[in-house]
Structure formats: C-alpha cells, structure tokens
C-alpha positions in Angstrom: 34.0 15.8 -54.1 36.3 13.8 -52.3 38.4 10.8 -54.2 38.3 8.2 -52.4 41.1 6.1 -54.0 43.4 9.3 -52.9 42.1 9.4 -49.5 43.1 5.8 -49.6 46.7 6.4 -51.1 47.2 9.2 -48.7 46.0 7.2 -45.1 48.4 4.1 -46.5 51.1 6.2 -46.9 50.9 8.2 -43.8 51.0 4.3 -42.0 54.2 4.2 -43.7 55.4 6.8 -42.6 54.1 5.9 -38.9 56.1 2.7 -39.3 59.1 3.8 -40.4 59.0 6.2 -37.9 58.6 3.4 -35.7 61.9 2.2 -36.7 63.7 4.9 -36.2 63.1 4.9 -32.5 63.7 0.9 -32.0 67.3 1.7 -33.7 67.7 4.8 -31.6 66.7 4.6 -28.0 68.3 4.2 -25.3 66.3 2.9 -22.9 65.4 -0.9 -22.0 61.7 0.6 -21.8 61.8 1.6 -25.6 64.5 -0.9 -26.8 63.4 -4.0 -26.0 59.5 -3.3 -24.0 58.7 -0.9 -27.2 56.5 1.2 -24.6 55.5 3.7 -26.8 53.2 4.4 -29.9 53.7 7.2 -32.3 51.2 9.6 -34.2 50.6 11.9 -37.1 48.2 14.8 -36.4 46.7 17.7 -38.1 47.5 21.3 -36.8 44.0 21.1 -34.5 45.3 18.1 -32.7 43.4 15.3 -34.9 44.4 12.0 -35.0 45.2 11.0 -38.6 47.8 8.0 -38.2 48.7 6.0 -35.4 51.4 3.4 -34.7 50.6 0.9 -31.7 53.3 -0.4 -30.3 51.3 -0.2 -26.9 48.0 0.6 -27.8 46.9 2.1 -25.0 49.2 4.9 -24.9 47.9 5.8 -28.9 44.6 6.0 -27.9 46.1 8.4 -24.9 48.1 10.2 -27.0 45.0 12.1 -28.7 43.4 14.1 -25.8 47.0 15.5 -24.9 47.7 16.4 -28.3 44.4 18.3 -28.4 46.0 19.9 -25.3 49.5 21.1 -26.8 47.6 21.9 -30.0 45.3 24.8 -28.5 48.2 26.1 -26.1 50.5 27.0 -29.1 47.9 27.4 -31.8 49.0 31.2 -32.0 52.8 30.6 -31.3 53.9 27.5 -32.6 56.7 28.3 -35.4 59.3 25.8 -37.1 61.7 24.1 -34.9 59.7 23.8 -31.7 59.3 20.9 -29.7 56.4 20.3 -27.0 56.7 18.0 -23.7 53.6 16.8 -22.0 52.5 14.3 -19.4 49.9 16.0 -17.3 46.9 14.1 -16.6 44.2 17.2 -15.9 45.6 18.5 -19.9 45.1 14.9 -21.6 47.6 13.0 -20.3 46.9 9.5 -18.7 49.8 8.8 -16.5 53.0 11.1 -15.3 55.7 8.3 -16.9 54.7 8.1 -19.8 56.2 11.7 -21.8 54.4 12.8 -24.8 57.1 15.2 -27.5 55.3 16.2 -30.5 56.8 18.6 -33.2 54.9 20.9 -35.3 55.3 19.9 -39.4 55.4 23.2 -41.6 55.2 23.0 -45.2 56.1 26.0 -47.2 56.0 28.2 -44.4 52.1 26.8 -42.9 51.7 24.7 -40.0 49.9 21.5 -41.1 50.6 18.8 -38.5 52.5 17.1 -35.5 54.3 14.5 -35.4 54.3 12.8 -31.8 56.1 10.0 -30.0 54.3 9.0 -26.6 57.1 6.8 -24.5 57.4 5.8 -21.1 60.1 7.1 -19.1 62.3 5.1 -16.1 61.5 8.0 -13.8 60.0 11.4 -13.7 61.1 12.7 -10.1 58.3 12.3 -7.5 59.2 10.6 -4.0 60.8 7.1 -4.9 63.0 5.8 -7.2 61.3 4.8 -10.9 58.1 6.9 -10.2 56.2 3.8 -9.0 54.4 5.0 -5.6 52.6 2.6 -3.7 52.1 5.0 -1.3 51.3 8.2 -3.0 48.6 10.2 -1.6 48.3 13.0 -4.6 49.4 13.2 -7.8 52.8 15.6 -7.0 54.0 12.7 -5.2 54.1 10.3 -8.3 56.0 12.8 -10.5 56.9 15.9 -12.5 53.8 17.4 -13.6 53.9 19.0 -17.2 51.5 20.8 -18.6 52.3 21.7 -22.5 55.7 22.7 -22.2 58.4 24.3 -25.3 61.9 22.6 -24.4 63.1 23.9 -28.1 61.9 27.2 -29.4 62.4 28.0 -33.1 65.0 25.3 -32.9 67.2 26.6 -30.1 66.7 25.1 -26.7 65.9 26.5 -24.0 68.3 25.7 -21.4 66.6 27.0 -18.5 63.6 24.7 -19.0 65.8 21.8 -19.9 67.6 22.0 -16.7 64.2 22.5 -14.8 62.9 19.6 -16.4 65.5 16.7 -16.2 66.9 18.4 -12.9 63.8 16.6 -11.6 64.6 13.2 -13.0 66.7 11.1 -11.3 68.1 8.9 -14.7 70.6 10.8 -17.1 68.8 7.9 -19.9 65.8 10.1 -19.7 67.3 13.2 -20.7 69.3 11.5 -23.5 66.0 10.3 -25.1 64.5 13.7 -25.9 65.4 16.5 -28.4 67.3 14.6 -30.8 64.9 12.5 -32.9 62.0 14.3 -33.7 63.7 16.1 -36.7 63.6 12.7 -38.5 60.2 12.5 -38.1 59.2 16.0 -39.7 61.6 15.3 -42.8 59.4 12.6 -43.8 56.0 13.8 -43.2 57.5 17.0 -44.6 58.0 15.0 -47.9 54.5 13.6 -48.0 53.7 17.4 -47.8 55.3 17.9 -51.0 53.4 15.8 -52.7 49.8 16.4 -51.2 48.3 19.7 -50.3 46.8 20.0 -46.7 43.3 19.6 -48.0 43.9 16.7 -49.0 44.7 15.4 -45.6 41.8 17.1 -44.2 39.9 15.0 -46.5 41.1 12.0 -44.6 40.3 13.0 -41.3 36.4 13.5 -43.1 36.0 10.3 -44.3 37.9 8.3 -41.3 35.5 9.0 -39.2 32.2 7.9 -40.5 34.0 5.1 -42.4 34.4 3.3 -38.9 31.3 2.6 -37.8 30.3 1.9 -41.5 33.3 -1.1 -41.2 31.7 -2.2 -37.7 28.6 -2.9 -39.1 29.8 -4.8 -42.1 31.3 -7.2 -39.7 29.4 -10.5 -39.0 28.1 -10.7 -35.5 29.7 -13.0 -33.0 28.4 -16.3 -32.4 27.2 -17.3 -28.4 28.0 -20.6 -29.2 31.2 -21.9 -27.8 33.7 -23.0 -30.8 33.8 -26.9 -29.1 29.5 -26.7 -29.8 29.3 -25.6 -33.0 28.7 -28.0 -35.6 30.6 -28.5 -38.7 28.5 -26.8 -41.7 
C-alpha cells in the first residue's frame, strides 16, 4: 500500500527541485527571451515520458512539453545511456511550435534509467526563410524552421560534432547555440540526489496517485456562482 504522506514528501520535493532548477536557468541564459520574457517551463519525467513535476514559467509550453517527451522517450527507450542529451521541436512528434526547443537529459541512478529532466525554451530563430522564424507568409511548415525530430546532440557525454554543426549551421543567432549543452548537467545532479534518497518505486507511486487525485481536488471545489460579484448580496 502506498503512503500517502511520502507520496506527498516526494511530489514537494520534486517542485523544489523544479524551482531551483528554474533558477538556475534565470542566472544562466543568455538570451533576452529566457532572461528577462522567462519563455520557458521545465519538467521532471519518469523514464516512459510521464509528467511528474512541472515548473510554469509559460504554462503553455509545460503542458506542450509532455507529448514531446513521450516522443524522445520511446525513440531512445533501447539506447539512451548516461550523458546523453535529446533536442526536439517537431510538431508531427509532440512538439507544438518549431521556436520553441525542447533538451531533456536522461537521469540514471546506480546504473538504471529512471527519469528526464527537460527545459522547453523558446529560441530567437530556428533557420526557415526570414529572420527570427516568424513567417507571415509561410505556406508549409519547412518554411517556418528547422524541423527536429528526437535528435542526440551529446552521446554518452561526448558531442557529436557533426550534428551540432548541422543543427546550429541552420540558425542564424550564435545566442542560440550558446544556450544548449551546457546546463543540463545541473539539473541531473539534483534529481540524481533525490534518487539517493527514494527508490524509483517510490516515484512511480506518485505518478499513481497524481492522477486520480485531480479530478478528486476538482470536485471538492465549490461551484462558481452566475451571479455577477456587483449582484450578490452581502451574507
């Protein structure tokens, strides 16, 4: 049987982690986009791609991030190994729109794969036919960007050169390229801590009781009111 007052110490300490991971990319970046619009949202996953924390900065791109992560997830489920590091953006895999880059890391603890880690951030321009990626007059998708489909730009932590210059050859903006590859490794360590501390069945028991504990925390929550604030009288 499940304890729930574990479940509960587990889920608050992987929003810690979320949040502090959070920090470590507002003091980082480079970008304008990240710096100061914070256009991204970071998440913590199991090794099937399940959501298990998520830190909105821009929501929408954390609710985006999940279907792409399911994506990267079952491409590498039989060749993912330590040090790797995933780029994604492509819409028909899970992604929602070309700018906005998706790098997730697998987290290993004592040798077994038991999560990602994954920063979802947009980017001031992914190639395609104008400047910044924004085109009105697009026809198809090539002609807004790069397309990615799950892609390794570090294998077993050595990069691979020839996909990195593929890659960012097709981005206009050296800032672009200077974003990726260097803070990901900050993000395993912690989770990689928590791992020390609670086995991987524990956080499996987390994504069980998430789920049904939603809707159960809808319904507990008083129905709205038709009546217009200004109408309603004092009780």
């Amino acid at each position: 049987m499940t304890d729930p007052i574990l479940t509960s110490v587990i889920a608050n300490r992987l929003k810690a982690i979320g949040e502090r991971m959070g920090l470590v990319v507002e003091r980082s970046a480079r970008s304008p986009l990240l710096v100061e619009g914070r256009d991204f949202s970071l998440g913590i996953y199991d090794a099937d791609g399940v959501l298990l924390e998520q830190t909105e900065y821009i929501p929408v791109l954390g609710y985006a991030t999940a279907p792409g992560m399911r994506a990267i997830a079952n491409a590498f489920r039989e060749t993912v190994q330590e040090g790797d590091v995933v780029l994604h953006n492509d819409p028909f895999t899970g992604g929602n729109q070309l700018s906005d880059w998706k790098v997730a890391k697998p987290v290993f603890h004592e040798g077994e794969h038991f999560g990602w880690v994954v920063i979802a951030a947009h980017q001031a321009d992914v190639g395609g036919a104008v400047p910044g990626s924004y085109n009105p007059n697009a026809t198809d998708l090539w002609q807004e960007g790069l397309r990615i489909t799950p892609l390794k730009l570090y294998e077993g932590g050595r990069r691979r050169d020839d996909v990195w210059e593929f890659v960012f050859g097709n981005v206009r903006l050296d800032v672009v390229a200077d974003e990726h590859g260097h803070r990901e490794h900050g993000f395993e360590n912690v989770v990689v801590r928590a791992g020390d501390r609670y086995r991987e069945s524990h956080l499996a028991s987390i994504r069980r009781q998430q789920r049904p504990a939603t809707p159960r925390r809808s319904r507990r929550r008083p129905p709205a009111s038709s009546t217009p604030p200004s109408r309603r009288r004092a009780p």
